[in-house]
matplotlib code that plots the C-alpha trace (Angstrom):
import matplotlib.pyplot as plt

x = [109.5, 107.3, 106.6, 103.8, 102.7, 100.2, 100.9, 99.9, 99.1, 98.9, 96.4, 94.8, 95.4, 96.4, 97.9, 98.9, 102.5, 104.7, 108.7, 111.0, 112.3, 115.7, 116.6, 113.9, 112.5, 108.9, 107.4, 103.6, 101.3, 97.3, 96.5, 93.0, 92.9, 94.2, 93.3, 95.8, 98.2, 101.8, 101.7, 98.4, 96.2, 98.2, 99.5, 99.8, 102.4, 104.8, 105.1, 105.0, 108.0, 109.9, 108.8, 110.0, 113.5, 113.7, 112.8, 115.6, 118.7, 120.8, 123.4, 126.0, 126.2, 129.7, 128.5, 125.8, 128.2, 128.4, 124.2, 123.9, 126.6, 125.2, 121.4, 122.3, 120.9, 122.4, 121.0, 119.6, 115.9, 116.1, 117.3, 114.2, 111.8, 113.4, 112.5, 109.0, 109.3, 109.0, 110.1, 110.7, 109.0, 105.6, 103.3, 103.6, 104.7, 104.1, 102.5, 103.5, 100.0, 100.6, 101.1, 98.5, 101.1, 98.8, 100.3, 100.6, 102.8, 105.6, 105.3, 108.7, 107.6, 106.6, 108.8, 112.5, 115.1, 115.7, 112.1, 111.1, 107.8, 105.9, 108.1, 107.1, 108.1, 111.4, 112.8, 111.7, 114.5, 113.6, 113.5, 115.9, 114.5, 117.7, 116.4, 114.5, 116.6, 118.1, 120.9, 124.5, 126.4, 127.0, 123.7, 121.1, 118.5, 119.0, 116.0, 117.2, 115.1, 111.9, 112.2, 114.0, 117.0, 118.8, 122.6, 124.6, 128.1, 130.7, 134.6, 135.4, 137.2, 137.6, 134.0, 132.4, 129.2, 128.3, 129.4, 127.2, 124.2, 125.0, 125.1, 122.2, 120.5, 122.3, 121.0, 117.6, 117.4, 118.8, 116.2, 113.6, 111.2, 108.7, 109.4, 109.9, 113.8, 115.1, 117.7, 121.2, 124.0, 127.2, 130.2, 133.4, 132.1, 134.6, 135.9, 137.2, 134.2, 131.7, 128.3, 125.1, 122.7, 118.7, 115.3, 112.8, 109.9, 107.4, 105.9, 103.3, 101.1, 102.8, 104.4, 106.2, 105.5, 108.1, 108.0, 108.8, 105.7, 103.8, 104.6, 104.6, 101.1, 99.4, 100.1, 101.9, 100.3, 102.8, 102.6, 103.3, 106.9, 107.6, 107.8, 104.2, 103.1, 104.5, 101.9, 99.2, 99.0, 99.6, 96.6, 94.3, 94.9, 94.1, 97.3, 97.1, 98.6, 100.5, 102.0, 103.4, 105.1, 106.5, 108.5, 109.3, 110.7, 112.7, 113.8, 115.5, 116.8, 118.2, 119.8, 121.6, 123.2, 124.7, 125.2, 123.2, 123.8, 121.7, 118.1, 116.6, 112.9, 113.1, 115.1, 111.9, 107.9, 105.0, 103.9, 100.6, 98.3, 98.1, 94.7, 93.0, 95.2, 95.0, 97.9, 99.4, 101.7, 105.8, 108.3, 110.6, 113.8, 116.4, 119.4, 121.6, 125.1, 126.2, 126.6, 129.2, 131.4, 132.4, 134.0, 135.7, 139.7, 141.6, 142.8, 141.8, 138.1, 135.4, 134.9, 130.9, 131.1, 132.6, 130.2, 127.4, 128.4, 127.9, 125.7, 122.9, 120.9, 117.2, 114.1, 116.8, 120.4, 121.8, 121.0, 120.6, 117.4, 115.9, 115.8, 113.1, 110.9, 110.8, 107.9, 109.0, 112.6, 112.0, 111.0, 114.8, 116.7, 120.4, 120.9, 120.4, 122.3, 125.9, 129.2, 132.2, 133.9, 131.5, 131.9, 135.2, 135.2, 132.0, 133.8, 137.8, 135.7, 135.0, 138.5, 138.9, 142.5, 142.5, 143.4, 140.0, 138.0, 139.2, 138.5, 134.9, 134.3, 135.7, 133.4, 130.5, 131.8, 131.6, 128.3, 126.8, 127.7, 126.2, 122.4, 122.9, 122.9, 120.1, 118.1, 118.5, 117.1, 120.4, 120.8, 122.9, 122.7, 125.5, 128.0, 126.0]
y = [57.2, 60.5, 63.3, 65.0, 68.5, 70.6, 73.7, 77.3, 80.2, 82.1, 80.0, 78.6, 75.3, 75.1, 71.9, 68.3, 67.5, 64.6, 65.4, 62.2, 61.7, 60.6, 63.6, 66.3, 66.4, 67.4, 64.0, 64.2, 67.6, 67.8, 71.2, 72.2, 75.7, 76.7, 80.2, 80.9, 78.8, 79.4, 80.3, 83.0, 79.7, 77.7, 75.3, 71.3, 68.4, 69.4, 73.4, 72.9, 70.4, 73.2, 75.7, 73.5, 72.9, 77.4, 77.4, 76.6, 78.3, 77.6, 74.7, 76.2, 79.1, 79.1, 79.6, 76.9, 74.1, 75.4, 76.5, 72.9, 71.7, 74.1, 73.0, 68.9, 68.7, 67.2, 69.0, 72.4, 71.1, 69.3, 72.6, 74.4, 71.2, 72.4, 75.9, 74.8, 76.5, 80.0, 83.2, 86.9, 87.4, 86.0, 84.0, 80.5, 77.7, 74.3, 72.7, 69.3, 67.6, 66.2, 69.5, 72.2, 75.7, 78.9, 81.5, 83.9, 80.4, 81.0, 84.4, 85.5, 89.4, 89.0, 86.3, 87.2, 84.6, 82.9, 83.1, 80.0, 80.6, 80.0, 77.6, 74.3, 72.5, 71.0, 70.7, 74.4, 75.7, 79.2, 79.0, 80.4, 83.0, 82.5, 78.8, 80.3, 83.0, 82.9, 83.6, 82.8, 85.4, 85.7, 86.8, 86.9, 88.7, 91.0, 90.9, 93.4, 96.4, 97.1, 96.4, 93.4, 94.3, 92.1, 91.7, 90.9, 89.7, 90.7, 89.3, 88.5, 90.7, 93.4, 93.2, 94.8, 93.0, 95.1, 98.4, 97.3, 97.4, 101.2, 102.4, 101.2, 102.7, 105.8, 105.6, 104.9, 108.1, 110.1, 108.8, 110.1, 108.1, 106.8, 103.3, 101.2, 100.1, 98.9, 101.6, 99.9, 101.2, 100.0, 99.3, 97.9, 94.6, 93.7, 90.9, 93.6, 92.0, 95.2, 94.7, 95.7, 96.2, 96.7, 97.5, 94.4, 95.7, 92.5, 92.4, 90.8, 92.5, 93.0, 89.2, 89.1, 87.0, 85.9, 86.6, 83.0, 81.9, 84.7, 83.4, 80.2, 80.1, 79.7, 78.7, 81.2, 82.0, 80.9, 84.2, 86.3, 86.6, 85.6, 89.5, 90.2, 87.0, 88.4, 91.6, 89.9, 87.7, 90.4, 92.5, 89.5, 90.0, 93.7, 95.5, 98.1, 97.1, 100.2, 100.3, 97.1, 97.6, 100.9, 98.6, 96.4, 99.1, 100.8, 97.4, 96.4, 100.0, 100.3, 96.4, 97.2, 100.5, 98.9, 95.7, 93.6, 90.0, 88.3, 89.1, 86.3, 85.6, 85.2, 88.6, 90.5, 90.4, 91.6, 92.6, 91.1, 91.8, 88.2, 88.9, 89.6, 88.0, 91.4, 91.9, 95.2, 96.6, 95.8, 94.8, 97.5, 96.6, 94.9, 92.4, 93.9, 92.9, 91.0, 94.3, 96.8, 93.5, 92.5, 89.3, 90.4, 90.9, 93.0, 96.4, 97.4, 98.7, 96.0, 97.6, 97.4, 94.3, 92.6, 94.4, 93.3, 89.4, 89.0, 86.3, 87.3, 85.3, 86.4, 86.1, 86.2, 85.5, 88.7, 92.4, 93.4, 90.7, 92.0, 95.5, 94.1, 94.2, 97.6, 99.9, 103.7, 103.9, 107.9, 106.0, 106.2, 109.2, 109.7, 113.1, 111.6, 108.8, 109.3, 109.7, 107.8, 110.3, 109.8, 106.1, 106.0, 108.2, 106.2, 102.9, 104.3, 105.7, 102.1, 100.9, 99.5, 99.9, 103.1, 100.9, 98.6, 101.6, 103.2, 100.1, 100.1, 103.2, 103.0, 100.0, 101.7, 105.2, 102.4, 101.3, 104.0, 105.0, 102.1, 103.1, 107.0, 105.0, 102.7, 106.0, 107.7, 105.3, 103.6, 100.1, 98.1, 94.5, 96.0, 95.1, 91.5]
z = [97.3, 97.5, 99.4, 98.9, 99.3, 98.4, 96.4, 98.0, 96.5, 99.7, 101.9, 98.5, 97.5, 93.4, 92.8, 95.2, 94.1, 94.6, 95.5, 94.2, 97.7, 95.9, 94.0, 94.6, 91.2, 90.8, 89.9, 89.9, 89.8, 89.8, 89.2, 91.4, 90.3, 87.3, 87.8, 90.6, 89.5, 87.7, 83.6, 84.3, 84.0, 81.8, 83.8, 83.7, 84.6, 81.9, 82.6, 86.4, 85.9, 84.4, 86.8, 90.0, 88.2, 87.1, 91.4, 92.7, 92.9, 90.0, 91.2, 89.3, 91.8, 93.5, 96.8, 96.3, 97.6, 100.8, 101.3, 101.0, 103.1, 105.9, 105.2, 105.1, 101.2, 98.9, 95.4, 94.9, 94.4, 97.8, 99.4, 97.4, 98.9, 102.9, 102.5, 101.5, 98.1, 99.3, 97.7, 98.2, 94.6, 94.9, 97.8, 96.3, 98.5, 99.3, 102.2, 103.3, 103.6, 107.4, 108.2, 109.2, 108.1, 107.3, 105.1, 108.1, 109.9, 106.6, 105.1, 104.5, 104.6, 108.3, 110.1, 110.0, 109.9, 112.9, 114.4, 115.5, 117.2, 114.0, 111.9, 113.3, 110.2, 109.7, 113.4, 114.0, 111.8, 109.9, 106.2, 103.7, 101.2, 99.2, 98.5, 95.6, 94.3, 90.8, 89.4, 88.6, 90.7, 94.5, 96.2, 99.4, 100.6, 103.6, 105.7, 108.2, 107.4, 106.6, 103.0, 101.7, 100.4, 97.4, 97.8, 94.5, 95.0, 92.0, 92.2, 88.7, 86.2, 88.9, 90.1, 87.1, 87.2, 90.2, 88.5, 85.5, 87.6, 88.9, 85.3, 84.6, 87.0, 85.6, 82.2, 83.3, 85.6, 82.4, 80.2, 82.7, 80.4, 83.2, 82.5, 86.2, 86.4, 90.1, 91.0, 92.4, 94.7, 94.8, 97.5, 98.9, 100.5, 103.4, 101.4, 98.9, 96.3, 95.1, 96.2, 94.1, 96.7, 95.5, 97.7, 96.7, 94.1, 95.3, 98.6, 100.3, 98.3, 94.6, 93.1, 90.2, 87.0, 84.8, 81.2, 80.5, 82.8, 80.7, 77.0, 78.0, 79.2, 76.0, 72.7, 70.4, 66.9, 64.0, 62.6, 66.1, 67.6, 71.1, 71.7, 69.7, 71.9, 75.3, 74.5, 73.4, 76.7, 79.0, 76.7, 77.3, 80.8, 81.1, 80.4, 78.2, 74.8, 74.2, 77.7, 77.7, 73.7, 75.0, 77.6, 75.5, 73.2, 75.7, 77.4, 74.1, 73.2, 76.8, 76.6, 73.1, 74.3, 77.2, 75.6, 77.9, 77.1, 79.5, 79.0, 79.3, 80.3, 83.6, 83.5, 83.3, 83.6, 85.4, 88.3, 90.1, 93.0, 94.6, 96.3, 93.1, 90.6, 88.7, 86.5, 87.6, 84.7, 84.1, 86.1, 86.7, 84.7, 86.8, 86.8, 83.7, 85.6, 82.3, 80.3, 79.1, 77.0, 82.0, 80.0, 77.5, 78.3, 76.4, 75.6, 72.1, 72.2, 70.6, 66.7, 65.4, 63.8, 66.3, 68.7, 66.9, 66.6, 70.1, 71.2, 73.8, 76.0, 75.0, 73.0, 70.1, 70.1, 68.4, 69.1, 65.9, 65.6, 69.0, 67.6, 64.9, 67.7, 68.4, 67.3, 68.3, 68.5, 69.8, 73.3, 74.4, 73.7, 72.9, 73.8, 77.5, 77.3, 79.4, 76.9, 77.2, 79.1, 82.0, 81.3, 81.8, 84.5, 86.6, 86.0, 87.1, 90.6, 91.7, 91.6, 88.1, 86.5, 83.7, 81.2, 82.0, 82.0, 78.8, 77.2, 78.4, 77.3, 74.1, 73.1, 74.7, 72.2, 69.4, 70.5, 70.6, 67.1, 65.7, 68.0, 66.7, 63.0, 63.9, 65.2, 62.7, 59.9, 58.4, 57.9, 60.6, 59.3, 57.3, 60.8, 61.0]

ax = plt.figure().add_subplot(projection="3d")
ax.plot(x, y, z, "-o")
ax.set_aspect("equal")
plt.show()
């Protein structure tokens, strides 16, 4: 059996949709408006199938078990299908089609949790912005000031995930290289875990679009790589060419110093005014927790070979092919990129044991002998 919705863009209507009542899966879509909905106009039955099932938070989340306890669902989709779809990154939802809900009725931005004056769907209960949020580690919006706040959760290998995201941020406002990154503080949660904590860079006003929804939005010339392809979408959609290959070129320089193994394309994108569909420029960089070798254990610093077989979760599966991409390696400088004394010292401040930290360091030293070779014109397939 189905339910069936309608799927909002705002208070537009882009697509009717039919829920599997048994296990939530997206099992019919007719797109009405292409132009406003998902994949930048691109969208049919297959894509949107794959965009419902990326929607939901992921159900191999540890703390996923117990959101769904709480909520009475039984799979992370069917949680999603509660919360009507909604997000903190963009105005998509979808509207049960007994139902007369407005935009203004569900608009996370403007009702907090708990208010039930408005949400008269679903027994009057509020909806759950956390329905929709992505990834693997510990996380949940805090709605309690004016800006929505994202909350990462970090308990494994001495909570280094969360530390990962502050130097980030600190090699970013080194670089002072005008490219947009989301700038992270961290602390001692209560439950001794560090917590990443991040202002929200969507809005009612500013949505974010995947780079997976971007690429995957029209068909990819055999003779263009996914990266090339990425560009020449976002060109066709008004972004200046050159802007967007100068992110790109700093995104990947930035990822290989710090090791980044998860950049993957829902990892970054581009931002869009929902009123006009306008795209807006980049995403600023975010999410770059699995970094600086968090799951590696042991004591004896990573050597460049070994640093360089490391398998990464992006447009390629090895750093040393992602840095074919890049046009102007100048766009990221080393003389402003923090040593491994700093490192070592950063990492030691938030509580991890000396013998961690030197470790960290001393693959990051390594690392960034391998990028001052790579800068400088020498071949680095050499530690392949």
């Amino acid at each position: 059996m189905n339910d069936n919705y309608i799927l909002m863009h705002r208070d537009v209507p882009c697509a009717v949709i039919a829920i599997d009542r048994d296990n939530s899966a997206l099992r019919e879509v007719k797109i009405i408006r292409k132009d406003i909905a998902p994949f930048l106009g691109g969208a049919d039955e297959r894509r949107m199938k794959k965009w419902w099932e990326q929607r939901a938070v992921p159900g191999s989340r540890k703390d996923i078990a117990r959101m769904l306890k709480n909520a009475g669902c039984t799979t992370n989709r069917e949680y999603l299908a509660k919360n009507l779809a909604l997000s903190l990154e963009d105005t998509y939802w979808i509207c049960p089609v007994e139902t007369e809900l407005r935009w203004e009725d569900v608009n996370l931005f403007h009702n907090e949790p708990g208010d039930t004056e408005v949400l008269s769907f679903h027994n009057g209960s509020s909806y759950d912005p956390n329905a929709s949020l992505g990834g693997e580690m510990d996380k949940y919006w805090d709605l309690a000031g004016e800006t929505p706040v994202l909350v990462k959760k970090a308990y494994e290998n001495f909570g280094q995930q969360s530390i990962n995201e502050a130097f980030a941020s600190l090699i970013h406002r080194k670089q002072k290289a005008d490219i947009p990154y989301a700038g992270y503080e961290v602390m001692r949660g209560e439950d001794n875990a560090l917590i990443a904590r991040c202002a929200a860079f969507t809005s009612e006003n500013v949505e974010f679009v995947s780079a997976y929804e971007v690429i995957h939005s029209a068909k990819r010339r055999k003779d263009r790589s996914q990266v090339d392809h990425y560009i020449d979408v976002c060109e066709e959609h008004g972004l200046s060419r050159s802007e967007m290959q100068r992110y790109m070129d700093y995104l990947i320089l930035s990822d290989f110093v710090i090791s980044n193994t998860d950049e993957h394309l829902r990892n970054f994108g581009v931002l869009r005014d929902p009123k006009t569909m306008e795209l807006l420029g980049p995403a600023p960089i975010f999410d770059s927790g699995n970094s600086m070798f968090w799951d590696v254990l042991r004591v004896k610093p990573l050597g460049k070979k070994e640093l360089m077989a490391r398998k990464i979760n992006s447009i390629n599966t090895k750093e040393g092919r992602m840095l074919e991409h890049v046009r102007n390696r100048d766009v990221l400088d080393p003389m402003n990129l923090p040593g491994p004394a700093e490192v070592e010292e950063l990492y030691a401040s938030y509580g991890l044991p000396e013998e961690r930290a030197a470790f960290i360091a001393g693959s990051y030293a390594c690392k960034l002998s391998i990028f001052d070779e790579y800068i400088s014109g020498k071949d680095i397939s050499i530690y392949r």
